[in-house]
Short mmCIF file of the C-alpha atoms (twelve columns), coordinates in Angstrom:
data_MODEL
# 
_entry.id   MODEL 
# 
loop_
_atom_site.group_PDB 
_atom_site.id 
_atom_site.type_symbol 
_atom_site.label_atom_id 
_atom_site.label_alt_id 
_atom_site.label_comp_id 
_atom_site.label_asym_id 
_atom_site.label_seq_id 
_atom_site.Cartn_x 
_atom_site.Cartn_y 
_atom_site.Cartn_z 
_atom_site.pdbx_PDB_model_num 
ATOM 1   C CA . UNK A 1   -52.582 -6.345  -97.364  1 
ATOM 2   C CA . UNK A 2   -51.327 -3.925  -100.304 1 
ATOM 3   C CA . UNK A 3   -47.195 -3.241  -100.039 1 
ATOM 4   C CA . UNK A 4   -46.596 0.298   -100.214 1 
ATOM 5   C CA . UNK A 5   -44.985 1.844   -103.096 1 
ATOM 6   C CA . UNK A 6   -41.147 2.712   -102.283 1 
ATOM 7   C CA . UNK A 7   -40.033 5.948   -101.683 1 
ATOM 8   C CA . UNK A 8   -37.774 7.403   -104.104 1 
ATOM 9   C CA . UNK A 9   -35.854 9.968   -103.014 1 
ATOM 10  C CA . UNK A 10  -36.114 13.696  -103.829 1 
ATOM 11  C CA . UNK A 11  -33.627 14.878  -105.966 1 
ATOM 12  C CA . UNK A 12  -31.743 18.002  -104.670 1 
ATOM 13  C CA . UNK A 13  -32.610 21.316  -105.434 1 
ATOM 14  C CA . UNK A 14  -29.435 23.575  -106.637 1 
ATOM 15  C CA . UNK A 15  -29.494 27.085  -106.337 1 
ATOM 16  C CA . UNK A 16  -30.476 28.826  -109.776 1 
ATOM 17  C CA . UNK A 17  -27.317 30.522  -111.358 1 
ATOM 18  C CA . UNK A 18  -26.411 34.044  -109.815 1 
ATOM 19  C CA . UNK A 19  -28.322 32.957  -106.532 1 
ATOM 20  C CA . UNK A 20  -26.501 33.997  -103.076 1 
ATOM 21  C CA . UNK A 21  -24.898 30.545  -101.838 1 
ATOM 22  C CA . UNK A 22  -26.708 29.587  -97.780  1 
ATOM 23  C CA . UNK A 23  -22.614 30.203  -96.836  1 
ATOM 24  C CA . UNK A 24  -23.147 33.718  -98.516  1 
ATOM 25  C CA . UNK A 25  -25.921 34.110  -96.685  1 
ATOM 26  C CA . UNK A 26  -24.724 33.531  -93.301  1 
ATOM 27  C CA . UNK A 27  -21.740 35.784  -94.006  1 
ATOM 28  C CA . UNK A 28  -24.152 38.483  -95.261  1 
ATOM 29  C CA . UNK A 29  -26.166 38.008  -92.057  1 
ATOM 30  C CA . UNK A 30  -23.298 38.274  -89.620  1 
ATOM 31  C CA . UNK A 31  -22.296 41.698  -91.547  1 
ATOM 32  C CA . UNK A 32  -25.508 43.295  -90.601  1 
ATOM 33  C CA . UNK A 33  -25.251 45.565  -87.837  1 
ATOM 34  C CA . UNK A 34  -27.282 45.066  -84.463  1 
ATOM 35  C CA . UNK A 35  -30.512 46.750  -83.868  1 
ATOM 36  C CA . UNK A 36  -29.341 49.723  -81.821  1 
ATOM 37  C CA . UNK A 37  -30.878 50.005  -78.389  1 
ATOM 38  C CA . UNK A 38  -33.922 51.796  -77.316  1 
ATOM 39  C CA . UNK A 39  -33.204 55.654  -76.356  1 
ATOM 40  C CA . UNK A 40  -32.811 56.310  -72.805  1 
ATOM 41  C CA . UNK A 41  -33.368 59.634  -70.575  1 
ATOM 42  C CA . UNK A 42  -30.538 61.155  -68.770  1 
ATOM 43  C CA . UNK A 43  -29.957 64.897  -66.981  1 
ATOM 44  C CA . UNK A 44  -27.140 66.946  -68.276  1 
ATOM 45  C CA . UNK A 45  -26.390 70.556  -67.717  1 
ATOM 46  C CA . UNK A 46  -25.649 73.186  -70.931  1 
ATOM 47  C CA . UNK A 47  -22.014 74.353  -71.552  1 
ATOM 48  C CA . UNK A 48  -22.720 76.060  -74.648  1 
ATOM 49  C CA . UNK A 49  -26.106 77.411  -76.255  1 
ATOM 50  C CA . UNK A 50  -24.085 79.224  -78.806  1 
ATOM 51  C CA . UNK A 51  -23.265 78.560  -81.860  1 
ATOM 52  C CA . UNK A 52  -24.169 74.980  -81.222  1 
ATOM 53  C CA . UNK A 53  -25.699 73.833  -78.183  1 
ATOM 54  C CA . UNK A 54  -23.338 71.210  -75.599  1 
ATOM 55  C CA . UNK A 55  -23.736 69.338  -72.837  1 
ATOM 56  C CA . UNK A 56  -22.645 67.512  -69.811  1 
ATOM 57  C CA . UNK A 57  -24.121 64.300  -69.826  1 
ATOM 58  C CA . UNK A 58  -22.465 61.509  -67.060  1 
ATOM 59  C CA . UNK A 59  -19.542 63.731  -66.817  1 
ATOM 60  C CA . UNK A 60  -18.761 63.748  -70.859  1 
ATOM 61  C CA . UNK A 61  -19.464 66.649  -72.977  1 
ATOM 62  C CA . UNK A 62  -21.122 65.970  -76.112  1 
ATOM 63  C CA . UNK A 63  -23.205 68.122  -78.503  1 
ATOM 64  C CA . UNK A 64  -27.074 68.087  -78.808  1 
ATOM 65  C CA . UNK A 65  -30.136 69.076  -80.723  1 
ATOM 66  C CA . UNK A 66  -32.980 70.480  -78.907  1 
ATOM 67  C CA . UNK A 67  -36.429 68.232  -79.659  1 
ATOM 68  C CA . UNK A 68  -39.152 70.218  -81.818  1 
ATOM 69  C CA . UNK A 69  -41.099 70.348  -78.621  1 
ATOM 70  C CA . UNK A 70  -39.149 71.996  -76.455  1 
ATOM 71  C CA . UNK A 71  -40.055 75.362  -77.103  1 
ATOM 72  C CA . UNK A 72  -37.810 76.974  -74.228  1 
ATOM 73  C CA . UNK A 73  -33.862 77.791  -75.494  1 
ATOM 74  C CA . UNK A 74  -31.473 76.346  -73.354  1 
ATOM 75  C CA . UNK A 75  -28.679 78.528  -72.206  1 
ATOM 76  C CA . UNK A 76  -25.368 77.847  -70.121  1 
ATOM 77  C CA . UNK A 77  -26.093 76.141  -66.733  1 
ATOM 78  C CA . UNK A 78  -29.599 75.075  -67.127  1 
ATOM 79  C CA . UNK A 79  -30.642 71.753  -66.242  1 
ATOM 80  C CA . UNK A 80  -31.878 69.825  -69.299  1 
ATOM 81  C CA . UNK A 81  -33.961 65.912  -69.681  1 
ATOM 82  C CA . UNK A 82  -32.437 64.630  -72.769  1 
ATOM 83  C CA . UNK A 83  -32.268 61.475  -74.934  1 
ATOM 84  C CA . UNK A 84  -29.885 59.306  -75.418  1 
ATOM 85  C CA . UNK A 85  -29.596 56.834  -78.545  1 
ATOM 86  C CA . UNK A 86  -26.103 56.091  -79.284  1 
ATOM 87  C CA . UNK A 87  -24.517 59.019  -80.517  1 
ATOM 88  C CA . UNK A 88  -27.817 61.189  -81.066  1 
ATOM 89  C CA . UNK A 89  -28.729 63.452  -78.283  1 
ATOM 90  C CA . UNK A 90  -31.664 65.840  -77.639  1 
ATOM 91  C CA . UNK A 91  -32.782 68.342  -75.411  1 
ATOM 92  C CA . UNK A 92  -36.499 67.661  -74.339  1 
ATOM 93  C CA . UNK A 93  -37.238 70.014  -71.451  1 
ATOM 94  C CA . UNK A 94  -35.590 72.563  -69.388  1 
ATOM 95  C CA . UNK A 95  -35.956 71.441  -65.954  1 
ATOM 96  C CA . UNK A 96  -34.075 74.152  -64.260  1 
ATOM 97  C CA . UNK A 97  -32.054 77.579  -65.386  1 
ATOM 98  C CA . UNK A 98  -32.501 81.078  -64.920  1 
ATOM 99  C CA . UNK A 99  -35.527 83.437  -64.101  1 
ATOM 100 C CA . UNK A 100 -35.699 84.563  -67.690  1 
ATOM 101 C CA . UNK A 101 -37.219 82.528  -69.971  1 
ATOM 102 C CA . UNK A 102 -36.868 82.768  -74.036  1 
ATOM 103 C CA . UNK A 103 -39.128 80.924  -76.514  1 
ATOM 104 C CA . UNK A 104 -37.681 80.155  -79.659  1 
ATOM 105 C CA . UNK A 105 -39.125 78.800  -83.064  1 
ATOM 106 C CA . UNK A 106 -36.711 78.037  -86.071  1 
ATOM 107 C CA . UNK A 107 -39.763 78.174  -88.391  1 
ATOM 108 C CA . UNK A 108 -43.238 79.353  -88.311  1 
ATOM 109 C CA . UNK A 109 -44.971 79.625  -84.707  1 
ATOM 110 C CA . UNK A 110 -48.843 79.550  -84.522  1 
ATOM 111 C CA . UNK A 111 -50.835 79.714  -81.250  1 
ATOM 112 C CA . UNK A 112 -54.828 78.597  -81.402  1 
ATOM 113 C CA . UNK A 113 -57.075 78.551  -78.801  1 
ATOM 114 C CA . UNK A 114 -60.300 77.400  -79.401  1 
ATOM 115 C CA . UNK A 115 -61.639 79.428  -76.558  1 
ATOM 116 C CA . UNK A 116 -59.975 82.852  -75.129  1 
ATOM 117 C CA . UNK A 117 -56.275 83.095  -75.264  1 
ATOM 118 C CA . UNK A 118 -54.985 85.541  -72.301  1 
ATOM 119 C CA . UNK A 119 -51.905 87.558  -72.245  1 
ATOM 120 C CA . UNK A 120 -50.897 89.085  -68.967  1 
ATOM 121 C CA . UNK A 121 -47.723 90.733  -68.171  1 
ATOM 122 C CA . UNK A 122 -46.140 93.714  -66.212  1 
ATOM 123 C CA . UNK A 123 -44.687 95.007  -69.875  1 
ATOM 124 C CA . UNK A 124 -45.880 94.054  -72.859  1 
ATOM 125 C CA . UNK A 125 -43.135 94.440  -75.609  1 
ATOM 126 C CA . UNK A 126 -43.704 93.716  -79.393  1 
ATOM 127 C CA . UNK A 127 -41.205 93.753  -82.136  1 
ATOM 128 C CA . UNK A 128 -41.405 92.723  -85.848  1 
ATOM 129 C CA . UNK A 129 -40.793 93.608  -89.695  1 
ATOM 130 C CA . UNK A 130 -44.064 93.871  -90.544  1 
ATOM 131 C CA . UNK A 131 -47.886 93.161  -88.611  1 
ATOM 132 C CA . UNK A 132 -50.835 92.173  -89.539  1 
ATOM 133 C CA . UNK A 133 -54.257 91.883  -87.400  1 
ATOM 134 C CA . UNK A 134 -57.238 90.808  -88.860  1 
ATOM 135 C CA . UNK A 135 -59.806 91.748  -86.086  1 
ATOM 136 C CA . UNK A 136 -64.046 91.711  -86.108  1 
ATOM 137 C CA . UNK A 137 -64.262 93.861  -83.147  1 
ATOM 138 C CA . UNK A 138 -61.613 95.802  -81.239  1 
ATOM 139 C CA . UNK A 139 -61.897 97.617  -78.150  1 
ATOM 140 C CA . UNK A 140 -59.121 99.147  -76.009  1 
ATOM 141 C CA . UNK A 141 -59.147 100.314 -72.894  1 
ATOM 142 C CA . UNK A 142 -55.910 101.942 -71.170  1 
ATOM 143 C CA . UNK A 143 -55.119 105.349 -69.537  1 
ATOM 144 C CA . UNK A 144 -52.365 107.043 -71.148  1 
ATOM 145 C CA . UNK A 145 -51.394 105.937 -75.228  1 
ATOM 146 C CA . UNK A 146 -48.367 107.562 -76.959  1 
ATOM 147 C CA . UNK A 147 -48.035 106.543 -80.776  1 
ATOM 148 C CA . UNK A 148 -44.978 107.765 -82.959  1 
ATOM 149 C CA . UNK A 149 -44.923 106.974 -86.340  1 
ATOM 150 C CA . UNK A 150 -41.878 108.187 -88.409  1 
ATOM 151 C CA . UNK A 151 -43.919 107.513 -92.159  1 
ATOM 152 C CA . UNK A 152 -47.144 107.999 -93.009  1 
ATOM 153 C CA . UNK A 153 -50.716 106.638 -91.202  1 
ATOM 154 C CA . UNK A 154 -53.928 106.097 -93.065  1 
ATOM 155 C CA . UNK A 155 -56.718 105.413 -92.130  1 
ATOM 156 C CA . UNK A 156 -59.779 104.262 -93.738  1 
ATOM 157 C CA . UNK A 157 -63.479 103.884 -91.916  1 
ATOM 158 C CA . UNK A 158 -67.258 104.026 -92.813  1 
ATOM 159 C CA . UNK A 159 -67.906 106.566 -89.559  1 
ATOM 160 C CA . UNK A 160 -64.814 107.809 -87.310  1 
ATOM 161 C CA . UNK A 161 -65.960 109.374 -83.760  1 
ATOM 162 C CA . UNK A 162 -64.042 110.882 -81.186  1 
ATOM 163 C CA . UNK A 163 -64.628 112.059 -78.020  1 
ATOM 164 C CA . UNK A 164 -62.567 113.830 -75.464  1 
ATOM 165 C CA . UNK A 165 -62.669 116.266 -72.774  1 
ATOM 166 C CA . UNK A 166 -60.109 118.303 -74.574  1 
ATOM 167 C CA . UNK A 167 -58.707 117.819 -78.158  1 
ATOM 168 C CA . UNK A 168 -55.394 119.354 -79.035  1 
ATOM 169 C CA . UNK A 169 -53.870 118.962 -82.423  1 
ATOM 170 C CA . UNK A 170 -51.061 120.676 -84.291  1 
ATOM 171 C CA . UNK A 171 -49.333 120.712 -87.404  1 
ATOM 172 C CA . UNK A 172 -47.299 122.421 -89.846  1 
ATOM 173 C CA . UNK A 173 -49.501 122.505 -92.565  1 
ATOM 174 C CA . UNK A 174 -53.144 120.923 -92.423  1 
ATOM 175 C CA . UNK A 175 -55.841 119.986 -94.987  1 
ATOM 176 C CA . UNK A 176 -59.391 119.128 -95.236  1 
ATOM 177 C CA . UNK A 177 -61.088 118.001 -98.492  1 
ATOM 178 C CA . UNK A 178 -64.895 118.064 -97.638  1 
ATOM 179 C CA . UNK A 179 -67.355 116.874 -100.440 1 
ATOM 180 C CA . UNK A 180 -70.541 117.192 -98.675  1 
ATOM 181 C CA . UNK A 181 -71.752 119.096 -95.717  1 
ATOM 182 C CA . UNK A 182 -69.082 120.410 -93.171  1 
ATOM 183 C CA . UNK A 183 -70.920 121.594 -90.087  1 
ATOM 184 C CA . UNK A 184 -69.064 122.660 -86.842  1 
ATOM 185 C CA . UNK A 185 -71.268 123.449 -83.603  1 
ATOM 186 C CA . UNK A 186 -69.800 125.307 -80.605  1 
ATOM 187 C CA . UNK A 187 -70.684 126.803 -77.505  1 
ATOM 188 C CA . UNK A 188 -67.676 129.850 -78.973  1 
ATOM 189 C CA . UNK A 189 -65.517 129.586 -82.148  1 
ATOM 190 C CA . UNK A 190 -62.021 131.761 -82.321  1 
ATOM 191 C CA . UNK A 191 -60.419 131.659 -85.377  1 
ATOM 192 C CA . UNK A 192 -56.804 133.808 -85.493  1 
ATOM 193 C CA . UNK A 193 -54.022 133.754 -88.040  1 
ATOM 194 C CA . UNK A 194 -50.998 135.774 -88.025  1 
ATOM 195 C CA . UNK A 195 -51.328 136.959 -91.424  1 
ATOM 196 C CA . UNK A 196 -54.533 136.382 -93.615  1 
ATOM 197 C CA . UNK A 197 -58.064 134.693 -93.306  1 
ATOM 198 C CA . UNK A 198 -59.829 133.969 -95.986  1 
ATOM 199 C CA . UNK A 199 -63.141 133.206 -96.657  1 
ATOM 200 C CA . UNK A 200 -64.695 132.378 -100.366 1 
ATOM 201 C CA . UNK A 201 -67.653 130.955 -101.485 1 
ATOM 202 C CA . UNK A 202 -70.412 131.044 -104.426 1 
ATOM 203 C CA . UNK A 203 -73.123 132.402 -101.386 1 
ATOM 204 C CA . UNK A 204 -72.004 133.658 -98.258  1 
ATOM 205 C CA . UNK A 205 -73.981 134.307 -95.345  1 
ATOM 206 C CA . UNK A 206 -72.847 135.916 -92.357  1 
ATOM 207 C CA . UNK A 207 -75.463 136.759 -89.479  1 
ATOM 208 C CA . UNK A 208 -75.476 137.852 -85.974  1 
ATOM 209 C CA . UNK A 209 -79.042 137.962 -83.735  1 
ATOM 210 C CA . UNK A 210 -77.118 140.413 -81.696  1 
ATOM 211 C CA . UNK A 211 -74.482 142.492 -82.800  1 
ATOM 212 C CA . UNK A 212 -71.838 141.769 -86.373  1 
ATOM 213 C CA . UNK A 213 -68.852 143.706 -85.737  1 
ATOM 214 C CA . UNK A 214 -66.043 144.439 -88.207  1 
ATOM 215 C CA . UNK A 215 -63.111 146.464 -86.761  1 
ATOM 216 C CA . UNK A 216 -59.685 147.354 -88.927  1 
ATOM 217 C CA . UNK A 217 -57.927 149.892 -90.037  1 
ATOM 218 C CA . UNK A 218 -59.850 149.391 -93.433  1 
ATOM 219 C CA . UNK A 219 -62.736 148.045 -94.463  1 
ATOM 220 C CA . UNK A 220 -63.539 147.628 -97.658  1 
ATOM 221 C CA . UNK A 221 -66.769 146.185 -98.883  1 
ATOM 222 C CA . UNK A 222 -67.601 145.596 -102.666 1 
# 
C-alpha cells in the first residue's frame, strides 16, 4: 500500500489592505435598519380635507395622502380604507360620507371607453377655460336651447340648413355678403323700413302677372 502524502496546512488568508475587518462587518450589519413591515389596512374617519387632509386612525390623528386611485375627495366625517406602513398613510377608498360626491384629479384626467360612454344626470353642468370637441357626427336632440355668448361666434360649414316653424331674428345692424346667386321664395314678402329702401343693380327687373303698384307722394321715374 502507497502512504499518503501529508497534509500541509493552508496558510491564512489576510484581508487585502483597506478591506472592512469580519468585526467591521458585523458592526456594519447590526447598524442596518430592519426591513419595515408589510402595510396593513385600517378604517379611519377625516378631520380635515383642507389644506392637508387628517385622520383618525385607532383613536390617533395623523395626516394622510390620498392613493392615485382613489378618485373620490375625502371631506370631514367620511369613512375612509387606508394604509398603514409605519409612518406613511393613504387614503384608498371612501367607504362612507355624504350624498355629494366630488371627483378630483391633480393632473390630467382622461376617460376611454372602447364602446359607448353614457352620461345621465338630472343637470348637466360644464365649466372650463377653454373646450375643445373633435366630433365625426353630431346630433342633438332637446326641446328648448338658450345660447349667450358675450364675444363673437363663427361659424364655418360646406352647407348650413335650418328649419323651423317660425324664425325670428334681430339685430342692430345686419350684413350679408352674397357672391353667387341669392334667391328667396315665399308664399308673401313685406319689406318696411322707417326711413329709406334701396334697391340698385346693373339690370333690374320688377314684374307683376297681376297688378305693380307704386303709391307716394312722388314718384319720380328716370
Amino acid at each position: 500500500m502507497s502512504t499518503p502524502a501529508p497534509s500541509h496546512p493552508q496558510p491564512l488568508e489576510l484581508p487585502a489592505e483597506g478591506a472592512p475587518s469580519a468585526l467591521e462587518l458585523l458592526v456594519e450589519l447590526d447598524r442596518r435598519p430592519e426591513p419595515s413591515e408589510s402595510p396593513s389596512l385600517a378604517y379611519g374617519t377625516v378631520t380635515a380635507a383642507a389644506p392637508s387632509l387628517t385622520v383618525a386612525l385607532h383613536a390617533t390623528e395623523r395626516p394622510a395622502r390620498r392613493a392615485k386611485s382613489c378618485l373620490v375627495a375625502p371631506e370631514v366625517g367620511d369613512r375612509v380604507l387606508c394604509s398603514v406602513d409605519g409612518a406613511t398613510a393613504y387614503v384608498l377608498a371612501v367607504l362612507d360620507g355624504a350624498s355629494d360626491t366630488t371627483l378630483v384629479s391633480e393632473g390630467r384626467l382622461t376617460l376611454r371607453a372602447t364602446g359607448a360612454l353614457e352620461l345621465a344626470s338630472e343637470t348637466l353642468k360644464i365649466q372650463a377655460t377653454s373646450a375643445v370637441a373633435a366630433i365625426e357626427q353630431l346630433r342633438v336632440l332637446g326641446r328648448e336651447l338658450d345660447a349667450t355668448y358675450g364675444g363673437k361666434v363663427n361659424l364655418l360649414a360646406e352647407r348650413v340648413e335650418a328649419r323651423a316653424t317660425t324664425l325670428l331674428q334681430r339685430a342692430r345692424q345686419a350684413f350679408r355678403f352674397v357672391e353667387g346667386l341669392d334667391q328667396t321664395r315665399a308664399g308673401a314678402v313685406d319689406v318696411r323700413a322707417e326711413s329709406l329702401v334701396s334697391v340698385r343693380g346693373e339690370t333690374t327687373i320688377m314684374a307683376a302677372r297681376v297688378l305693380a303698384k307704386l303709391d307716394g307722394e312722388q314718384v319720380k321715374i328716370g
